[in-house]
C-alpha angles and dihedrals in degrees: 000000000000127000116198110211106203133208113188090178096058107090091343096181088070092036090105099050097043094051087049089053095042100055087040081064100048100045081051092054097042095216128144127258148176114200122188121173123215123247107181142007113300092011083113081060090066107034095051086048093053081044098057091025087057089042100259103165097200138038123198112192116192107199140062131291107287086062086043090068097033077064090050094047092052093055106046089051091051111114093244124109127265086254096059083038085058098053098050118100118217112198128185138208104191123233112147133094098258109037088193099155093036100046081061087058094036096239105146130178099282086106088191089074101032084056093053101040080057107044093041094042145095132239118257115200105239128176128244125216126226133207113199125191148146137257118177087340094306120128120233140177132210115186131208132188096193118022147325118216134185136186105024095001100076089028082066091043083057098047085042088059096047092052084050086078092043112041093009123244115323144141094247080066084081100051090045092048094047094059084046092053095045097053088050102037123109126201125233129193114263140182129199140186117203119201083340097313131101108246102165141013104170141115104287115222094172132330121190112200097206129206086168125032097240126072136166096025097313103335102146098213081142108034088161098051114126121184088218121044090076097250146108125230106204120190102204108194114184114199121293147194124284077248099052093053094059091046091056097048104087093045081067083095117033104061094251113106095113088069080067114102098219089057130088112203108205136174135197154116091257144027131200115199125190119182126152103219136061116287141207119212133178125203113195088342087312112140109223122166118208131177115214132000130347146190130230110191129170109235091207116229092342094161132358122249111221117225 
């Protein structure tokens, strides 16, 4: 059975004609359906969890990333086994600014060929991150299928967000909010333990934990990311000169900030962060706020992404 998770605010001048299309396929195919559209933040939460709670073996989600994870989010919260989680295929039509998650599997917007690459492919086992961490001594998890960032990574989520209201919602807003975000961050100390092992006890200026290699709407911090081999690639940078910032920006893009001095390069299945102070963390472009450690694990091959 195939439940169908809705945005209406994701690309909302094409809305109409996709939806047309959409139902024209599926009337074709006779096959049945459910379809529920979202109305507020975290209603996709809700929805993806009643879909795999009821059985429902595959999950399209028209919309961007943010609704991608909500998706996530939803499944992985829903009362089945691992076994029954394993077996359920999420698909996606983009529709959102960044197109992080979808740019890995090369689904654009042309919605036409992101349909049929769906309905006519197979599921591929990927892994989820999870971000585990405490509030008044009660465990909570927040999951992620692309990436997790802190320091100047959220801070750009939160300028992205306020040029949404100025120039609309487009992927220069990144780029815009990141330079935003870069002239107001300030670094705190961090420690983190990789697999067990201390791998890092510097200032932290911005560190992506990436599941797949793009973040931000193309920005390459984890060009070796791969959603399946079980691992994380974590691109640590601790905080560096005015000069060395206009000497990065350009490697954004092309997959080689590692070669940088002021970045750690780490991999591994978990990872262990201590901090004193408040943080801000953002999970596929999802703001979260924590107080005190977390923990960022690799749940490896938890549900199946269907191309």
């Amino acid at each position: 059975m195939l439940g169908i998770i809705i945005n209406p605010k994701s690309g909302k001048s094409t809305f109409r004609a996709q939806r047309i299309y959409l139902w024209k396929l599926l009337r074709k195919r006779h096959e049945p359906f459910s379809y529920r559209v979202t109305k507020y933040a975290g209603h996709a939460i809700e929805i993806a969890r009643e879909f795999a709670e009821k059985g429902f073996d595959e999950i399209l989600v028209l919309g961007g990333d943010g609704t991608l994870s909500e998706s996530v989010n939803g499944i992985m919260r829903a009362e089945i086994t691992p076994e029954q989680r394993a077996q359920i295929k999420l698909g996606l039509m983009p529709r959102g600014t960044g197109n992080d998650w979808g740019r890995y599997w090369n689904l654009t917007k042309k919605y036409k060929e992101s349909l049929r690459r769906f309905f006519e492919g197979e599921g591929h086992p990927i892994d989820i991150g999870c971000v585990t961490y405490w509030r008044n001594g009660i465990e909570h998890h927040r999951y992620f299928i692309n990436s997790a960032g802190f320091g100047v990574d959220p801070l750009t989520v939160v300028k992205a967000e306020v040029l949404k209201y100025y120039i609309g919602s487009h992927h220069v807003n990144y780029l815009f909010g990141l330079i935003a975000a870069i002239a107001q961050h300030k670094s705190q100390h961090m420690i983190l333990t990789v697999d067990g092992q201390k791998a890092v006890d510097d200032y932290l200026f911005t560190m992506n934990i990436g599941n797949g290699p793009f973040s931000g709407g193309g920005i390459r911090q984890n060009p070796e990311a791969d959603p399946q081999d079980g691992v994380f690639n974590t691109m640590f940078i601790r905080k560096p000169t005015f000069v060395q910032i206009l000497k990065a920006l350009p490697n954004l893009f092309n997959g080689k900030l590692k070669e940088l001095p002021f970045v750690y390069p780490l991999q591994g299945k978990e990872i262990e962060i201590s901090y004193r102070k408040h943080i801000l963390f953002e999970a596929d472009g999802i703001l979260m706020n924590i107080i005190g450690p977390c923990k960022v694990s690799c749940i490896h091959h938890a549900i199946q992404f269907k191309v």
